[in-house]
C-alpha positions in Angstrom: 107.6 -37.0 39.4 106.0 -36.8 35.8 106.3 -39.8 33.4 109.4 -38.8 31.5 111.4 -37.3 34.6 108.9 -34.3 34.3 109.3 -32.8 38.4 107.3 -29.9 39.4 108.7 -26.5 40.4 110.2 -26.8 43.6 108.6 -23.5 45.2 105.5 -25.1 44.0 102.5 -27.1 46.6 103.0 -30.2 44.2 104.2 -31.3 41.1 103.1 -29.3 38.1 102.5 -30.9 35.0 102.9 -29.8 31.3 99.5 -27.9 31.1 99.9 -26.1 34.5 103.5 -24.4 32.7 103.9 -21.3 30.5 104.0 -22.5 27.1 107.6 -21.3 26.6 108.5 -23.3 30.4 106.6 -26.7 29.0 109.5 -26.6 25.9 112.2 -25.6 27.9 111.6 -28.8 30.2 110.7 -31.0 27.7 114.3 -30.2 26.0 116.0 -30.3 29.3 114.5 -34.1 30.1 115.4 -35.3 26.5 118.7 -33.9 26.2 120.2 -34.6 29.4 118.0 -37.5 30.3 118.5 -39.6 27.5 122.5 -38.8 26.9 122.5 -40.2 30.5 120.6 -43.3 30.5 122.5 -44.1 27.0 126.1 -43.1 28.1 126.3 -40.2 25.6 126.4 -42.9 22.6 124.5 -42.2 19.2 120.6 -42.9 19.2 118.9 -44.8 16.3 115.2 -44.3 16.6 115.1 -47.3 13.8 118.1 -49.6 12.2 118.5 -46.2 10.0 118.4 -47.4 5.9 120.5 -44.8 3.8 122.4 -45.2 0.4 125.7 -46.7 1.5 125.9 -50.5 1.3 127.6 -51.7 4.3 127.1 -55.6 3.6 125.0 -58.4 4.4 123.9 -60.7 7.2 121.2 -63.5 7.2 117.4 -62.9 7.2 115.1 -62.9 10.5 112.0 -63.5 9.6 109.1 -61.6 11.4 111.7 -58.9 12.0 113.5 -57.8 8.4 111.7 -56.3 5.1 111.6 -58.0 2.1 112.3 -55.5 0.4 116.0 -55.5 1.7 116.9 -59.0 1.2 120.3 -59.2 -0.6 119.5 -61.9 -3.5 123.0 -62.2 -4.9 124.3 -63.1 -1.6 120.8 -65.6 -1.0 121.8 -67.5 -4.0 125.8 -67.6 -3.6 124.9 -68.8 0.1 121.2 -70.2 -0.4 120.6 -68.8 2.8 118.2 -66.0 2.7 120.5 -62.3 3.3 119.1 -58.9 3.6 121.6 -55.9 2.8 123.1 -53.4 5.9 123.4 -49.6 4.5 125.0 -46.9 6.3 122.9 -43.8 6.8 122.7 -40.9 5.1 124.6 -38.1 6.7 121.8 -36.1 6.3 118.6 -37.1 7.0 115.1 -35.8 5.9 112.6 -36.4 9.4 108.5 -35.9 8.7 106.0 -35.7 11.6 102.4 -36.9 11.5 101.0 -35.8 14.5 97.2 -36.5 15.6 95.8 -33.7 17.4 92.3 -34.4 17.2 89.9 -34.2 20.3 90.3 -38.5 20.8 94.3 -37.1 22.2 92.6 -34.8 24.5 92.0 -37.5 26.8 94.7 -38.7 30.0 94.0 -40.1 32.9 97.3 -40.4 34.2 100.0 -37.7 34.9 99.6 -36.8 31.0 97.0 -36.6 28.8 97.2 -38.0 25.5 97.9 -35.2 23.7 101.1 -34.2 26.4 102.6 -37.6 25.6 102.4 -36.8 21.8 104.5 -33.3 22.1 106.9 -35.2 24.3 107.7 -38.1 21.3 107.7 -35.2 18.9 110.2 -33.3 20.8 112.0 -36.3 21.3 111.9 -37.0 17.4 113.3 -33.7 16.8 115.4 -33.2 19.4 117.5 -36.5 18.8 117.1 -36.1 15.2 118.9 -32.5 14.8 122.0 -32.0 13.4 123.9 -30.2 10.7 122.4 -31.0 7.1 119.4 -32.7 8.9 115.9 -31.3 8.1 112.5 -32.2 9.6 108.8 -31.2 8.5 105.2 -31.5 10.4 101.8 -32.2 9.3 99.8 -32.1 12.2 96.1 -32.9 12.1 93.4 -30.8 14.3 89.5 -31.0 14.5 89.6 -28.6 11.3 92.3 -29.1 9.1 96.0 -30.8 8.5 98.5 -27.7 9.6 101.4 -28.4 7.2 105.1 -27.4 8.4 108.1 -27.8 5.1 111.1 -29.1 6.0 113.7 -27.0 7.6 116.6 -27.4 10.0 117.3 -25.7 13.4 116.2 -25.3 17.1 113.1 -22.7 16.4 111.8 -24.2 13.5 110.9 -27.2 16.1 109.4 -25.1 18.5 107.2 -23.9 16.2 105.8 -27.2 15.8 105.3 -27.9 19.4 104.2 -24.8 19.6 101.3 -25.5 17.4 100.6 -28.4 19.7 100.3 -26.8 22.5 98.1 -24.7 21.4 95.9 -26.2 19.4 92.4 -25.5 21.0 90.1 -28.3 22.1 86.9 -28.8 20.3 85.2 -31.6 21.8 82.1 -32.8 19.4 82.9 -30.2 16.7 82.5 -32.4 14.3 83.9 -35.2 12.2 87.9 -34.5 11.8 90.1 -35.2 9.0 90.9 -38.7 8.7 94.5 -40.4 9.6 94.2 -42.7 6.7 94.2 -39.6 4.3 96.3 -37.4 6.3 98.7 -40.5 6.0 98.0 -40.1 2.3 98.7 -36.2 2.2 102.3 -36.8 3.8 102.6 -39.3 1.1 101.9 -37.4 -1.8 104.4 -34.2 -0.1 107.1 -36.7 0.6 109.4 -37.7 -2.6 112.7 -37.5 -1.0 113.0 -40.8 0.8 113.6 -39.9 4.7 112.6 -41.2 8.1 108.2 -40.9 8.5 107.1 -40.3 12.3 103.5 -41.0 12.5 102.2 -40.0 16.3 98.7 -41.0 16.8 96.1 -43.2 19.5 95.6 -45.3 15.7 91.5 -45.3 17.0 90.4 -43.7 13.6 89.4 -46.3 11.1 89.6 -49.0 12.7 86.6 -51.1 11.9 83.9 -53.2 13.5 85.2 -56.7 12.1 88.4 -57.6 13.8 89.1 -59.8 10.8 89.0 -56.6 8.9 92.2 -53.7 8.6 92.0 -50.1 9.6 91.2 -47.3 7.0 95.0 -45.8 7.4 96.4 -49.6 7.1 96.9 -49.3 3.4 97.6 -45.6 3.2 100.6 -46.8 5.6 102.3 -49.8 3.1 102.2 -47.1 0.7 104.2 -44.7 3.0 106.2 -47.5 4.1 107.3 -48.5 0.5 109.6 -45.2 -0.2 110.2 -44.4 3.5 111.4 -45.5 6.9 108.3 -45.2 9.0 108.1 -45.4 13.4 104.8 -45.5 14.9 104.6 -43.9 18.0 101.3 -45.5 19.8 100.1 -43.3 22.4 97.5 -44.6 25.0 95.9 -44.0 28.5 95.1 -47.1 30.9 91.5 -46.6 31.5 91.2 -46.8 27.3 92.3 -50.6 28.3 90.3 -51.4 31.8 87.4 -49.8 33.3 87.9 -48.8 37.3 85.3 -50.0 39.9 84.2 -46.4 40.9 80.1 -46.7 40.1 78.1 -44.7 37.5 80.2 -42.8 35.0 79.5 -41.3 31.8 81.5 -41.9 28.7 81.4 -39.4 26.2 83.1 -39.9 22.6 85.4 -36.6 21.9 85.2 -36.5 18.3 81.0 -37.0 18.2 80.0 -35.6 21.6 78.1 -38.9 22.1 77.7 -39.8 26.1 76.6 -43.1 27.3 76.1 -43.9 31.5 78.0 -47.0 32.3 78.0 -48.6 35.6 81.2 -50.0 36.3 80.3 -51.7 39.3 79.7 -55.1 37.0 82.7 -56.8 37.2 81.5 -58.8 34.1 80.8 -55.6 32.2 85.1 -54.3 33.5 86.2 -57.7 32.2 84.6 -58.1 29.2 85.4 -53.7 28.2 89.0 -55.0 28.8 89.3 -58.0 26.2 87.5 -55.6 24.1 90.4 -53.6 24.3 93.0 -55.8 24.6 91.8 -57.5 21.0 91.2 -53.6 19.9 95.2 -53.0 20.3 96.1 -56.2 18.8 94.2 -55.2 16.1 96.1 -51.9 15.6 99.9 -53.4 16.5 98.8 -56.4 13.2 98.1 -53.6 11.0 101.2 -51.5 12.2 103.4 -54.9 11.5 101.6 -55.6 8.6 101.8 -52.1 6.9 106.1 -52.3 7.4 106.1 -49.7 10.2 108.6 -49.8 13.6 106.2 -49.5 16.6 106.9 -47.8 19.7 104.4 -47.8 22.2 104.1 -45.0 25.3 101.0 -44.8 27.7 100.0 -41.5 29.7 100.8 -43.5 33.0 104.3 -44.9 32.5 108.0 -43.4 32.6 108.0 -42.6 28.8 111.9 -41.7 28.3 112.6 -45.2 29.8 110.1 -46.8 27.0 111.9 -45.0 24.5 115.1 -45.7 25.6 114.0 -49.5 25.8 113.2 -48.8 21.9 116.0 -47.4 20.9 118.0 -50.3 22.0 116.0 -53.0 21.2 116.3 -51.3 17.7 120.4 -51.4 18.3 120.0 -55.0 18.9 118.3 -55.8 16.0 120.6 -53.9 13.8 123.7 -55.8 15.1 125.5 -52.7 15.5 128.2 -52.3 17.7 128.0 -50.8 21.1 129.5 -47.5 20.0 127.5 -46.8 17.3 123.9 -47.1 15.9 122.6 -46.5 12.5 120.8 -43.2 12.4 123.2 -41.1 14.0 120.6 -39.9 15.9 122.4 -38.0 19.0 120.6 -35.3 21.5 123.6 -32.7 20.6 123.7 -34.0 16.9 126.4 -35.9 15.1 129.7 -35.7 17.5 128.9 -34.4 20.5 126.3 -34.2 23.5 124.1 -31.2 24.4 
């Protein structure tokens, strides 16, 4: 079994993964696992991919610090009280989804039973799959080697397939040269975004992030911006050998996006353990910056059961809302508002 409950074809010697399908197969399953899959493992209740903001105040309830926005604290109920309050809205009944997808040559990379770039059409059929419904809309901008592909906002089934489309076939251009930059494809989305809506923004976060680890990645900024008008989820996508070297002798490392190769003998255990605290302090870096630039963060790695991560999100995020068990902010259901696929 694939990460994500994605089995091979029965008739087939093993399991198949994503890349081994027909183009058309790899979306039918992908739809299959999230809309069955997830209405299962979440009883066929609404999903809320974040506590969803909208324009409807629904009251109050106290401040948790490290966890709520400043921007949503309730001040007239702070001073009545003098306990610190942050306002609960209902969502919008129809809700405006954009898509920042990385699909630069860095996602090209999996180890696991997906490669990077696999995981990332899985989270953005997830996105849109869970996200559509009647009224609801969702655009793409999704960055290659060459340029940002731009996708408006529209509603329905094939207008998301055409997205994931565009994923799956983007072509693979190892060393090509420098691509464009997350910071200002972050920045583009900004400047096309004015309605306020829900910002998906599905990337490895590598780009930018800079030598200092006192210092903040080029896209950190470009993010708080985003985050100031919008709801904004961070979907982290990573492979395990990005985070520990195996013991398997001489390999060489080569850098996707320069064509740069290095040998590296990872027979030194020193050499193993000192790549992984690089690494470990390299995502810490990256999850700060998320926290600090107002984003929800979900992450998913190439070697783990990914619905089961995102179903472990999407509740956490029920938790923190307060919501009932029946009902999450969002409205966010595989069948859309009412009903199950």
């Amino acid at each position: 079994m694939m990460a994500g409950g994605l089995t091979g074809d029965p008739a087939a010697a093993g399991p198949a993964t994503i890349r081994e399908l027909a183009p058309e197969r790899r979306l039918r399953r992908l739809e299959l696992t999230i809309t069955r899959r997830l209405d299962g493992l979440l009883q066929g209740q609404y999903l809320g991919l974040l506590p969803g903001a909208g324009s409807e105040l629904a009251g109050s309830r106290e401040y948790r610090p490290g966890e709520d926005e400043v921007r949503r604290m309730d001040w007239a109920v702070t001073a009545r009280t003098s306990v610190p309050h942050v306002r609960q809205v209902d969502a919008d009944r129809e809700l405006s989804t954009w898509l920042l997808v990385d699909g630069t040559p860095s996602m090209d990379f999996g180890t696991a039973d997906l490669e990077k770039r696999e995981l990332a059409v899985a989270a953005v059929a997830a996105v849109g799959f869970l996200t559509a419904g009647i009224g609801n809309r969702l655009g793409a901008h999704v960055v290659t080697q060459e340029a940002v592909r731009r996708f408006p906002a529209r509603g329905g089934r094939n207008h998301l397939l055409a997205v994931l489309r565009t994923l799956l076939a983007a072509p693979r251009l190892d060393g090509a040269g420098p691509a464009p930059a997350l910071a200002d494809a972050i920045d583009g989305l900004h400047r096309a975004t004015a309605r306020r809506g829900l910002m998906v923004v599905v990337s490895d976060f590598l780009d930018g992030l800079p030598d200092d680890e006192t210092g903040e990645p080029a896209w950190e900024v470009p993010l708080r911006r985003l985050g100031a008008r919008h709801q904004v989820l961070a979907v982290e996508i990573t492979d395990p050998r990005e985070l520990e070297l195996p013991d398997v002798g001489l390999i060489t490392l080569v850098d996707p996006e320069s064509g740069q190769r290095r040998e590296v003998s990872t027979g030194d255990r020193r050499l193993r353990a000192r790549y992984a605290a690089a690494a470990a302090r390299q995502r810490q870096q990256v999850r700060a910056a998320l926290r600090r630039g107002g984003a929800t963060h979900l992450a998913l790695r190439t070697d783990r059961d990914w619905v089961a991560d995102l179903v472990r999100h999407v509740q956490a995020q029920r938790r923190l809302a307060g919501t009932p068990r029946g009902r999450t902010p969002g409205g966010f259901h595989p069948g859309g508002p009412g009903g199950a696929a």
